[in-house]
N, C-alpha and C positions, 0 to 999 in steps of 0.2 A: 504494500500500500504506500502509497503516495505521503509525504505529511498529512497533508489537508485531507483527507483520507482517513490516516489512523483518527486524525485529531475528532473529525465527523463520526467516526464511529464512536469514538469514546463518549463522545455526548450524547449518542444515541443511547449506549450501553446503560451510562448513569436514569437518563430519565427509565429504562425500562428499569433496572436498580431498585430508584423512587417508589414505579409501580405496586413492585414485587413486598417492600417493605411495606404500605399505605395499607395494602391488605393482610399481611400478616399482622397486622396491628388492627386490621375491624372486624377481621373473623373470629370465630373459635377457633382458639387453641387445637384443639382436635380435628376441626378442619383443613387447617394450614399445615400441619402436622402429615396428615395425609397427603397432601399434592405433594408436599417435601418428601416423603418418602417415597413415594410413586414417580416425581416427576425429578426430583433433584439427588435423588439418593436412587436412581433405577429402580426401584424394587417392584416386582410384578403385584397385579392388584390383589392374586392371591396371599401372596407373601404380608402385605401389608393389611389384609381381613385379618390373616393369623395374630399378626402382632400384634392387636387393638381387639380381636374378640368380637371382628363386628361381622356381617355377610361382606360378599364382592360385590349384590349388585348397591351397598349402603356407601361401600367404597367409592365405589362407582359415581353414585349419585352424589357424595360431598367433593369429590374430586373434580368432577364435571362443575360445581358452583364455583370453587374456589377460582377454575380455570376462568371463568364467566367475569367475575369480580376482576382479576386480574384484565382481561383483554381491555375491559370498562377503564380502567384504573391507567395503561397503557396509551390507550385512547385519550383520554382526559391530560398526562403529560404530553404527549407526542403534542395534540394541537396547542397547547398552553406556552410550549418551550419552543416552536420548530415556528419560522419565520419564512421559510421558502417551500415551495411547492414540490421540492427534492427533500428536505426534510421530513414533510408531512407524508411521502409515501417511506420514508425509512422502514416503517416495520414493514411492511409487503414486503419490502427486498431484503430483509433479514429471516425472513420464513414466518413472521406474526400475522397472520392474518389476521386483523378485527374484525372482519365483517363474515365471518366461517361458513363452512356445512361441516357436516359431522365428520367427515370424512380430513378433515383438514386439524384435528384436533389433535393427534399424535403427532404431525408435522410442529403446531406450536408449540407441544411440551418440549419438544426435541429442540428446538431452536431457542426456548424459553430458558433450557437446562443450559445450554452451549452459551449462553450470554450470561447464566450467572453464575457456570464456570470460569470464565473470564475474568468476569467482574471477581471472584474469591483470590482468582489466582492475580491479580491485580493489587487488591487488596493486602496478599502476602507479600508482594513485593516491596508494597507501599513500608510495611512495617519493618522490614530488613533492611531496608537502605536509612530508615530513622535508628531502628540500632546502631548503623554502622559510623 
C-alpha cells in the first residue's frame, strides 16, 4: 500500500474499532461474548452452545443480533467520520456489507474478525514500542 493508502485504511480500521466497542458496551455481556467467541475467537457455533449451556439455534439467534447492532453501529461511524464519497463506500471494499442478505453474513464476520485482528495486532505494537 501506498502511504495515503495505509494511512486511509487505518482510519477506516479505527472507526470500524469505534463500532465494535459502542456495542460491546450496549449489549449483554453474554451476547457480545458470543459473537466474540464465534466471530473473533473462530469457535464453531456448536462449540460455543457447549460452553455457555445454551442451544445453537439461541447461539445462532444472539449472534445474528449482535452482528445486526454492529453493521448499525459501522454504518452510523463510516457516515459520521468519512467526508468523500470513496470513504463512504470503504466498508463495501473491505468485505462489510451494510446493506446484507443472509448469504453475505459469514463474508462480514470474516472480514469483521480480519480488521480487529489488525487493529489487536496494532495495538501490540503500539505498547512495545512505549516500553521501548
Amino acid at each position: 500500500l501506498t502511504p495515503d493508502a495505509t494511512y486511509e485504511q487505518a482510519v477506516f480500521q479505527a472507526k470500524v474499532e469505534k463500532a465494535i466497542r459502542l456495542v460491546e458496551k450496549e449489549t449483554e455481556f453474554l451476547d457480545f461474548s458470543i459473537y466474540q467467541m464465534r466471530v473473533f475467537d473462530g469457535l464453531s457455533g456448536k462449540q460455543v452452545a457447549e460452553n455457555i449451556g445454551m442451544s445453537e439455534p439461541t447461539v445462532s439467534r444472539r449472534l445474528a443480533k449482535v452482528r445486526d447492532r454492529i453493521r448499525e453501529r459501522i454504518r452510523e461511524q463510516v457516515s459520521t467520520f468519512s467526508f468523500t464519497r470513496e470513504e463512504l463506500e470503504e466498508a463495501e471494499r473491505n468485505g462489510l456489507t451494510l446493506n446484507p442478505k443472509k448469504a453475505d453474513d459469514s463474508l462480514f464476520d470474516q472480514a469483521l474478525a480480519d480488521i480487529h485482528r489488525a487493529q489487536a495486532e496494532l495495538r501490540k505494537q503500539e505498547r512495545s514500542v512505549g516500553k521501548a
